[in-house]
C-alpha positions in Angstrom: -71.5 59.4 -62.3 -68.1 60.5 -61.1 -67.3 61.9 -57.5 -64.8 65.4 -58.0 -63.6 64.6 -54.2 -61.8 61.1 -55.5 -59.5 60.8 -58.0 -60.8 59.7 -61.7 -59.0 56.2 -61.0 -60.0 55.0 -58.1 -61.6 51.7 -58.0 -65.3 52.4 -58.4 -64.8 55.1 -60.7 -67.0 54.6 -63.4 -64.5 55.9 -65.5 -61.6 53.5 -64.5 -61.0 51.3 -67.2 -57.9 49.9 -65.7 -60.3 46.5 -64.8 -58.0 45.2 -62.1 -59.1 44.1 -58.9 -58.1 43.9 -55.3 -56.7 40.9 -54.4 -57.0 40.2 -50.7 -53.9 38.5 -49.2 -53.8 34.8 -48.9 -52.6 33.4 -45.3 -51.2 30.3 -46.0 -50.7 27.0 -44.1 -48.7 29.1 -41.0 -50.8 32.2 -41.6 -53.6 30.2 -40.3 -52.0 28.3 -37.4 -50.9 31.7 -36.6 -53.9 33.1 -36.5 -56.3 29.9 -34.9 -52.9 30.5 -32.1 -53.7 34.0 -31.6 -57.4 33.7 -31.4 -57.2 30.4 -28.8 -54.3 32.2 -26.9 -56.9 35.3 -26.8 -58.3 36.2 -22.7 -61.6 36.0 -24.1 -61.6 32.7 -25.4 -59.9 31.5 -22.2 -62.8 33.3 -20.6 -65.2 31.7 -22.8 -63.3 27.9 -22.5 -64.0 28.7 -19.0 -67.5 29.4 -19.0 -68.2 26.1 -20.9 -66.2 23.6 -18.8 -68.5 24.7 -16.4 -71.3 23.7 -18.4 -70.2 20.3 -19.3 -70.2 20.1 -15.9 -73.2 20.1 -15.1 -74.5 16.7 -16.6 -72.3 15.0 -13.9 -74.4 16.5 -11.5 -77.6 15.8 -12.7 -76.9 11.7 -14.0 -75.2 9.7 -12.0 -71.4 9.3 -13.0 -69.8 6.0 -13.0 -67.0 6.9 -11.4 -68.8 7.6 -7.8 -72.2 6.1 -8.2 -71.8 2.5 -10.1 -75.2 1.2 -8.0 -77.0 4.6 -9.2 -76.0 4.0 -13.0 -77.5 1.2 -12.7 -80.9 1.6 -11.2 -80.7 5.3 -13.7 -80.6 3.0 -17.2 -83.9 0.5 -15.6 -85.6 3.7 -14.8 -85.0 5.2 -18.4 -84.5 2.8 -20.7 -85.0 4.9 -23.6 -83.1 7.9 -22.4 -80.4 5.5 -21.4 -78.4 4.5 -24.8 -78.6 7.6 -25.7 -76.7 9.2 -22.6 -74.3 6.3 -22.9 -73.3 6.8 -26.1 -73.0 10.4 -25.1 -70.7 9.7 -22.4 -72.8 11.1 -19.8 -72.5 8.5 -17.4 -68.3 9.4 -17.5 -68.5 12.9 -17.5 -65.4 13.9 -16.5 -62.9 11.6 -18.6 -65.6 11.5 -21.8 -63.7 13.1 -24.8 -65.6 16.2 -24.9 -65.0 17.3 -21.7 -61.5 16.5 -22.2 -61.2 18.5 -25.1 -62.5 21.4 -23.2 -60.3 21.1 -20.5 -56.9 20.4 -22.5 -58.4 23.6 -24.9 -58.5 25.5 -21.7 -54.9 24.4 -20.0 -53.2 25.5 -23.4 -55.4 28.7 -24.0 -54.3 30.1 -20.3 -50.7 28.7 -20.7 -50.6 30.4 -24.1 -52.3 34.0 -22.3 -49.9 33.9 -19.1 -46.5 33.6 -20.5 -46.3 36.7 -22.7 -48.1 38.6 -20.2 -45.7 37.5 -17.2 -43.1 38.3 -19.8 -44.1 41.8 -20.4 -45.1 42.3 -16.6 -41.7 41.6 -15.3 -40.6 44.3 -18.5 -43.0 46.7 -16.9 -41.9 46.4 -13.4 -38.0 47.1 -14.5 -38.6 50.1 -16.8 -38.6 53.8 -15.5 -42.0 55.3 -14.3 -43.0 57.5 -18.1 -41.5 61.1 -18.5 -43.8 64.0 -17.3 -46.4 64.7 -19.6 -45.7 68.7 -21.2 -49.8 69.6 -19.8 -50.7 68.1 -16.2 -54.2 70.2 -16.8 -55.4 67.4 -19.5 -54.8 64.9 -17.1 -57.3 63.5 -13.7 -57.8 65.3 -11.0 -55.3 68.4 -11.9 -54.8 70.9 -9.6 -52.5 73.7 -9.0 -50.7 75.6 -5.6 -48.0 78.0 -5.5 -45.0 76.9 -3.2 -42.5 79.2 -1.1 -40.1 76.6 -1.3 -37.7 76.8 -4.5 -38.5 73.7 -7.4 -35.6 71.5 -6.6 -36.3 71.4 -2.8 -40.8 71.4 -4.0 -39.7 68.0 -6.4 -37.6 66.9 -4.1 -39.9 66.7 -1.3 -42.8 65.5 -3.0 -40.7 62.3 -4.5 -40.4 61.5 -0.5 -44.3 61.7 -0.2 -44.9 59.8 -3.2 -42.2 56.8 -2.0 -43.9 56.8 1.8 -47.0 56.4 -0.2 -45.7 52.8 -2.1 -44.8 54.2 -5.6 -41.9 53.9 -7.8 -40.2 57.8 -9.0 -37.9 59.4 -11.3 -37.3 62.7 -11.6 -37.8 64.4 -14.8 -37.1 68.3 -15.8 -39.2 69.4 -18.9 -39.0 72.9 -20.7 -36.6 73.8 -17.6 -39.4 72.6 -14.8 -38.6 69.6 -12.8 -40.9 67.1 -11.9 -41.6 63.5 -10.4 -43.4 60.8 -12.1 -44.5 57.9 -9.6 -47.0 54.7 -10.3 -47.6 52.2 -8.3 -50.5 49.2 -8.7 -48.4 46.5 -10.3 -49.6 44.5 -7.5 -52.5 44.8 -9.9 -51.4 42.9 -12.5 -49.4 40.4 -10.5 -52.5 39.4 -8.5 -54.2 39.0 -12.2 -51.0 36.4 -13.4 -51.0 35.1 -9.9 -55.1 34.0 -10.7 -54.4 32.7 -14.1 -51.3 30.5 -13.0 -53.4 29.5 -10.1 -56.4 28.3 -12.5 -53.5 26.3 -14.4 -52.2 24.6 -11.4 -55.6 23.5 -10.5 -55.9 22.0 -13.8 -52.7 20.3 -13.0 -53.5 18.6 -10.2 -56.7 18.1 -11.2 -55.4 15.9 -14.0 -52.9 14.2 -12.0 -54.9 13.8 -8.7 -57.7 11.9 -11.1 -54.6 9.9 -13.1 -52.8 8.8 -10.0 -55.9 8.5 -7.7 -59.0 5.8 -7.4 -62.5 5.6 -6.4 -64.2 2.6 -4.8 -67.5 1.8 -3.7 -68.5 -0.8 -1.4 -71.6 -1.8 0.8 -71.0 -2.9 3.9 -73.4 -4.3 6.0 -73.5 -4.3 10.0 -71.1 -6.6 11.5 -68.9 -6.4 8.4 -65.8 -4.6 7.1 -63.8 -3.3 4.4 -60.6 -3.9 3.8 -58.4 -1.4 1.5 -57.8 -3.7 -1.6 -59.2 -4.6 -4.7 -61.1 -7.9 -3.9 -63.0 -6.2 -1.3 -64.7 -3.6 -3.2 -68.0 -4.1 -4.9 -67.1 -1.3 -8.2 -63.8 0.4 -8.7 -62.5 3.0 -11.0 -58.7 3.4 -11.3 -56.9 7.0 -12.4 -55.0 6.2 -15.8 -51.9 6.1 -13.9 -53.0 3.5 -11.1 -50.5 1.1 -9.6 -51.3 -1.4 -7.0 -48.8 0.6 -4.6 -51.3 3.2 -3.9 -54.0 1.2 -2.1 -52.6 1.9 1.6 -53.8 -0.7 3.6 -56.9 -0.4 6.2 -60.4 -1.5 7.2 -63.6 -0.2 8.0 -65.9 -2.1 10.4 -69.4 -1.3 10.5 -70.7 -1.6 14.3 -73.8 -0.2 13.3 -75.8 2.4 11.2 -77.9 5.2 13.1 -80.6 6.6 11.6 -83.0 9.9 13.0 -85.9 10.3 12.1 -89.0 12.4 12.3 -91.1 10.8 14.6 -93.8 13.5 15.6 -96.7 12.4 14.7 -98.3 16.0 14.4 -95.9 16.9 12.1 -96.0 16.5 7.9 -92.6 15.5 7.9 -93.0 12.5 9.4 -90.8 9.7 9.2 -88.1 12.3 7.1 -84.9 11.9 7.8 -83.2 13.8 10.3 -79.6 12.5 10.4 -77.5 9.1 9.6 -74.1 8.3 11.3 -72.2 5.1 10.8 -69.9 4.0 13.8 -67.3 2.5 12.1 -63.7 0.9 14.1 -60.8 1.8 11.7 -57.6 -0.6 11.8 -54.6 0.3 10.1 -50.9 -1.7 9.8 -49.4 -1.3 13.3 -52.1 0.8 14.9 -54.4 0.1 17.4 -58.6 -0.1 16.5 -60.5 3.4 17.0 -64.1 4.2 16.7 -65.2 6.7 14.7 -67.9 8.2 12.8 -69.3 9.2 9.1 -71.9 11.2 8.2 -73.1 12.1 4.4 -71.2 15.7 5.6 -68.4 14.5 7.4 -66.2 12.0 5.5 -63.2 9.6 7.7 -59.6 10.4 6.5 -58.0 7.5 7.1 -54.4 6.5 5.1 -54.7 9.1 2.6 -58.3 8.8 1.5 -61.6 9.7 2.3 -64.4 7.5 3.2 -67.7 9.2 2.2 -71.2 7.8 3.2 -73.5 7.8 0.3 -76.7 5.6 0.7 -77.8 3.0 3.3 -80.8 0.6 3.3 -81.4 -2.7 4.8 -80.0 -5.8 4.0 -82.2 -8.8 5.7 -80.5 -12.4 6.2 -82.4 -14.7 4.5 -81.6 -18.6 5.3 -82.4 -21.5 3.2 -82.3 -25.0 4.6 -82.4 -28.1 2.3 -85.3 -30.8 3.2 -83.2 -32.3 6.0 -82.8 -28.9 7.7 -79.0 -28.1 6.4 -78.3 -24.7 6.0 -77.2 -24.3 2.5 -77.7 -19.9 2.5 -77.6 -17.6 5.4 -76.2 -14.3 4.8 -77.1 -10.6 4.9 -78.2 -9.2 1.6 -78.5 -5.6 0.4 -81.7 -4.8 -0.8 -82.5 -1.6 -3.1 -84.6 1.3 -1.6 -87.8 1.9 -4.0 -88.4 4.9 -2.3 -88.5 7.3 1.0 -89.9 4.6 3.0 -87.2 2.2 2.5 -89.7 -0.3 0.1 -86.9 -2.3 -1.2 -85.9 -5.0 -3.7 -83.6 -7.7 -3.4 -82.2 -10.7 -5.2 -81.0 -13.9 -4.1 -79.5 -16.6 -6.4 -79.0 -20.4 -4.6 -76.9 -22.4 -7.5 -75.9 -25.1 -5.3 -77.1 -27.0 -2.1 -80.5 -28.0 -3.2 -82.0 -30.5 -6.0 -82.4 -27.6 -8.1 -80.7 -24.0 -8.6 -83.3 -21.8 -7.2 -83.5 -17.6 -7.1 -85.7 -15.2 -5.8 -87.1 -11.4 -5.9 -87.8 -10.4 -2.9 -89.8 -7.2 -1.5 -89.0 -5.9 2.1 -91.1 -3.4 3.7 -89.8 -2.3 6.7 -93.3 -0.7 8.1 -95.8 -2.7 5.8 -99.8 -1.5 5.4 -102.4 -2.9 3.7 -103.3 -0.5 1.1 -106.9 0.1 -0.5 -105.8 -2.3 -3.2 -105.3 -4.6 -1.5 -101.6 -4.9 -1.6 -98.5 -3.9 1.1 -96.9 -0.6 1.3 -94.1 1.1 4.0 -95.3 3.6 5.5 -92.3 4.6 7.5 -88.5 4.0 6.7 -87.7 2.5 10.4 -88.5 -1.3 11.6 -91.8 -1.2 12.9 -93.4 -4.0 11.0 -90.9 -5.3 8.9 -92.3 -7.9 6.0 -90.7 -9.4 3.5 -92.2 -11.2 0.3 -90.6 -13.5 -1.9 -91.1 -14.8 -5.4 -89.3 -17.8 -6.1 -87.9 -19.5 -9.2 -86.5 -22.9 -10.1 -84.4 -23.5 -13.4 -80.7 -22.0 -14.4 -79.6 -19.2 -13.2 -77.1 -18.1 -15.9 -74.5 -18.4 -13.4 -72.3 -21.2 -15.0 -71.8 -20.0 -18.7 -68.6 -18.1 -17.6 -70.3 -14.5 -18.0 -71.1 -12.0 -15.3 -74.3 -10.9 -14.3 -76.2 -8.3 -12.5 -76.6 -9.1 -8.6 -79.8 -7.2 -9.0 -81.5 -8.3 -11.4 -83.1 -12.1 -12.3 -83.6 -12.8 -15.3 -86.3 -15.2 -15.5 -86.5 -16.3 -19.2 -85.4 -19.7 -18.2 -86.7 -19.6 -15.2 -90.0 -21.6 -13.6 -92.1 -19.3 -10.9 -92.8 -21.9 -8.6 -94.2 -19.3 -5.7 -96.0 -16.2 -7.0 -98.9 -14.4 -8.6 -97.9 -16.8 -12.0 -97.8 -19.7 -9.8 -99.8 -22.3 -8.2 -97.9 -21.9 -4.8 -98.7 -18.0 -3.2 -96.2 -15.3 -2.5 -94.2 -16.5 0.3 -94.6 -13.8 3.1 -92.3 -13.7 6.3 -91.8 -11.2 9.0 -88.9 -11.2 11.5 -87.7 -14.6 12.7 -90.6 -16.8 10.5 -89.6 -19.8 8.6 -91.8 -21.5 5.8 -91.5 -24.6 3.6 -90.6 -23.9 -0.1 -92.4 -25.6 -2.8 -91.9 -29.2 -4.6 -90.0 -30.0 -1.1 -87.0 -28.1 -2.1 -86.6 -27.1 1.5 -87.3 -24.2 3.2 -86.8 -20.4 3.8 -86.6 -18.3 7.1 -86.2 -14.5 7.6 -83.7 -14.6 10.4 -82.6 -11.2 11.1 -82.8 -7.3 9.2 -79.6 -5.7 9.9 -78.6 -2.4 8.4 -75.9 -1.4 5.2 -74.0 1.7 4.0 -73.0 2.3 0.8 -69.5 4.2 1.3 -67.3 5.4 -1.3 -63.3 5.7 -0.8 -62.0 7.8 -2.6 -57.8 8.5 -3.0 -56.6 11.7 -4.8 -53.2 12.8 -4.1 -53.0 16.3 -5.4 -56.2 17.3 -3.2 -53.7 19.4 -1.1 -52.5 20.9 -4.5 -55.9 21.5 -5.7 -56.6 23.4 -1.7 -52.9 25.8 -2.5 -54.3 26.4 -6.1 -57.9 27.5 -5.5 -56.6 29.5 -2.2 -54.0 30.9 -4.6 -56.8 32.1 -7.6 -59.2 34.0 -4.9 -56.5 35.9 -3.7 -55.2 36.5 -6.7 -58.9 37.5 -7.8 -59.3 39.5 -4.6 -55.7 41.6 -5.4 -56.5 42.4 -8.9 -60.0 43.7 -8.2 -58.9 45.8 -5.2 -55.6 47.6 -6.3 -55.7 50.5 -8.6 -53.0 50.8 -10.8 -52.1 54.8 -11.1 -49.8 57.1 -12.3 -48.9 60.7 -10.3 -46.8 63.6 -11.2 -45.6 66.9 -9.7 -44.3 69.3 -11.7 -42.5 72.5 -10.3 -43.0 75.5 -13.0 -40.9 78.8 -12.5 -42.9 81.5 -13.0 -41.5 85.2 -15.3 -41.7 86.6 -11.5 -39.9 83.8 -9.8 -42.7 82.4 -8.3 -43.2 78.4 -8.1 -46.4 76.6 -8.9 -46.7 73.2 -8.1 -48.7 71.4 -10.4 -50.5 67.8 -9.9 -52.3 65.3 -11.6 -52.9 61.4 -12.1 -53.7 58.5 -14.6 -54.9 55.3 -13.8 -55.2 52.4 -16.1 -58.7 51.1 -16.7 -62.5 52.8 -14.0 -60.6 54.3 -10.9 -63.5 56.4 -8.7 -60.5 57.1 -6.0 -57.9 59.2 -8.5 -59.2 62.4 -7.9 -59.6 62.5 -4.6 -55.9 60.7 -4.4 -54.7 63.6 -6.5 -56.0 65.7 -3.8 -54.6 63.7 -0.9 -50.9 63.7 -2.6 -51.2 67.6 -3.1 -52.3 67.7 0.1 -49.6 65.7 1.9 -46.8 67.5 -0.2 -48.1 70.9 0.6 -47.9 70.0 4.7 -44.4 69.2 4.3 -43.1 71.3 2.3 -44.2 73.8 5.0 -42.7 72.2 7.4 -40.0 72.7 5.7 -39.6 75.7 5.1 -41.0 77.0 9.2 -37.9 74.8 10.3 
């Protein structure tokens, strides 16, 4: 069948017999860099870059990262051993320096980089050109209206440019088929507050990069009576920025006087025993300066020499003492035990390699409110000490400790171990409550509960473009805020010369993208130039 409306050669004639084909153009090598440039250089993909860094983001909030929670890693991979590996290898646990985040981020840092520039470019174009010639019908345009003026054109243009310049916009007079007119805009502020929030998102990934490269994290738990001291031997975990040099730990130290907690204590209420508030009084000592006392709450990190001290857990960390048979003290010091749960049930390990005929270690349970359950076995029923027990397992054998390898403070393996007080042993459970003492078994010695003093877990963290990252964000809401709020708009005023002589003043607007507010700004500007105009002429 052939189509009369085509011509008998076209492509899909029937009747072509010509039997060539269209050939679509082949890119090449740079026709597909330029294009993959154009496309990742695109406001919509920066959008869409942006969208997903925010939901890599969220697996650092919901696992514990490395970085600021070592201890919580940890106790995460015993909870879940299956889920574990699997988030390892993932790089869940390290979120924010895993290679897929990464790639999102550096993805997003060259897509706004490569949106900003020509924009700024063509902005600053924008801002030095002339406002556009008058257009030859205002009636097409927003907002049109129409008044006749006793004043002649000249003086009519002439006044309104004045109105218009009171009123914050650029003009340039125009004449057109023998009229004159003024063409104003204003609202650049528009799309300066728009470059202003895209630079500003770029400078926060700046200093976001270099505040993690140049900065540190470092955990330590401190018990009561003890300190920390701003170096590397002091902390229990640290994590370096790629760019970490030894000159950036400032020196100071954090003494823990003692750890407040508040809790519920009505006995009426269902919240009972929930906590209320924790504050660590803490003395602060830096090079030169005298001690002050202070405090930190999980809210209200201490700056101190350029970091921040944050509080993020606290438990109890009893001092258990071991004496050999003739009484020698051979362990006595506070150690932090693992809360199990809201009540504070805890877990704690203690290895003993030397001082006794054999190297000994023990699991220990501590509940600081301990009830007898239906089963038969102990329980906390409330996180403060109001019948503090503590009972020990305890193993003879080698501890692992010589082989040259590190191990896990808490955790005991007990492969090569003997239970020598237990449930798989002929000796009990060795149970102790505040200031008892029992023999250990086979005459190794024994073992006393001497005190149950408090710990915090607080994290230091050091990142020197924090200020930067403060400037930056402050920089994209107002930036946000200025290209939301500004209406970008074009007015004019033409003056046309009636066949009678009579003037009729003619105005209108444009604005660039939804504008509610033109017509009634048409109105106002007709409005305005009318008034004066008429003042004018009376004087």
């Amino acid at each position: 069948m052939t189509d009369s409306s085509r011509p008998s050669d076209h492509y899909d004639s029937s009747s072509s017999n010509t039997g060539d084909k269209i050939v679509q153009p082949r890119l090449g090598v740079v026709g597909y860099l330029r294009f993959f440039w154009r496309m990742l250089t695109s406001m919509r993909t920066a959008l869409f870059l942006l969208l997903l860094l925010a939901i890599a983001a969220i697996p650092g909030s919901l696992v514990p990262q490395v970085s600021s929670d070592p201890n919580g890693v940890i106790q995460y991979k015993a909870n879940n051993p299956d889920v574990a590996p699997i988030l390892e290898n993932l790089q869940v646990f390290t979120t924010y320096s895993s290679v897929w985040f990464s790639a999102i981020y550096l993805l997003l840092f060259v897509s706004l980089i490569g949106c900003v520039i020509p924009r700024t470019k063509h902005h600053f174009d924008a801002l030095r050109a002339r406002p556009p010639k008058t257009p030859a019908n205002l009636a097409r345009l927003e907002g049109f209206t129409s008044q006749g003026s006793a004043a002649d054109a000249e003086a009519s243009i002439a006044a309104g440019r004045q109105v218009l310049k009171r009123l914050g916009y650029r003009t340039e007079l125009y004449t057109t088929g023998g009229s004159p007119s003024v063409s104003a805009e204003r609202g650049y502020l528009r799309e300066t507050g728009n470059l202003v929030f895209h630079s500003a998102l770029i400078g926060v990934l700046v200093a976001v990069g270099l505040g993690g490269g140049f900065g540190y994290t470092g955990q330590r738990v401190v018990v009561e009576g003890y300190a920390l001291s701003n170096s590397l031997a002091s902390y229990d975990s640290f994590n370096p920025g790629r760019f970490f040099t030894d000159a950036a730990l400032q020196p100071f130290s954090v003494a823990l006087d003692t750890f407040v907690p508040t809790y519920e204590e009505d006995l009426t209420s269902k919240a009972l025993g929930q906590v209320l508030d924790y504050t660590a009084n803490v003395t602060t000592m830096v090079p030169g300066g005298q001690p002050e006392e202070s405090t930190i709450k999980v809210n209200e990190p201490l700056a101190i020499a350029g970091t921040q001290v944050y509080l993020l857990g606290n438990g109890y960390a009893p001092v258990i003492t071991v004496r050999d048979p003739d009484g020698n003290v051979v362990f006595s010091q506070p150690t932090a035990f693992l809360p199990q749960d809201a009540n504070l049930f805890s877990l704690g390990i203690v290895k003993i390699p030397d001082g006794l005929e054999e190297q000994i270690g023990i699991r220990a349970l501590f509940y600081p409110t301990a009830v007898l359950t239906d089963l038969g076995t102990l329980a906390s029923s409330y996180p403060d000490l109001v019948n503090p027990q503590l009972t020990m397992e305890v193993y003879t054998g080698d501890l692992g400790l010589d082989n040259g390898q590190g191990s896990n403070a808490y955790a005991l393996d007990t492969d090569s171990l003997t239970e020598i007080a237990g449930r798989a042993a002929d000796a009990p459970t060795i149970k102790l409550g505040l200031g008892d003492s029992i023999d250990l078994p086979n005459g190794l010695g024994s073992v006393e509960l001497t005190a149950i003093p408090r710990f915090a877990s607080l994290d230091v963290h050091h990142d020197p473009a924090q200020g930067w990252v403060l400037l930056f964000a402050i920089l994209v809401l107002a930036g946000l805020v200025t290209s939301l709020f500004i209406p970008r708009r074009r007015m004019w005023i033409k003056a046309v010369n009636g066949a009678d002589g009579a003037v009729t003043l003619e105005y209108a607007g444009l604005a660039r993208g939804d504008d509610p507010g033109l017509n009634a700004a048409v109105a106002e500007i007709a409005a305005k130039h009318l008034d004066h105009i008429g003042h004018k002429v009376e004087s």
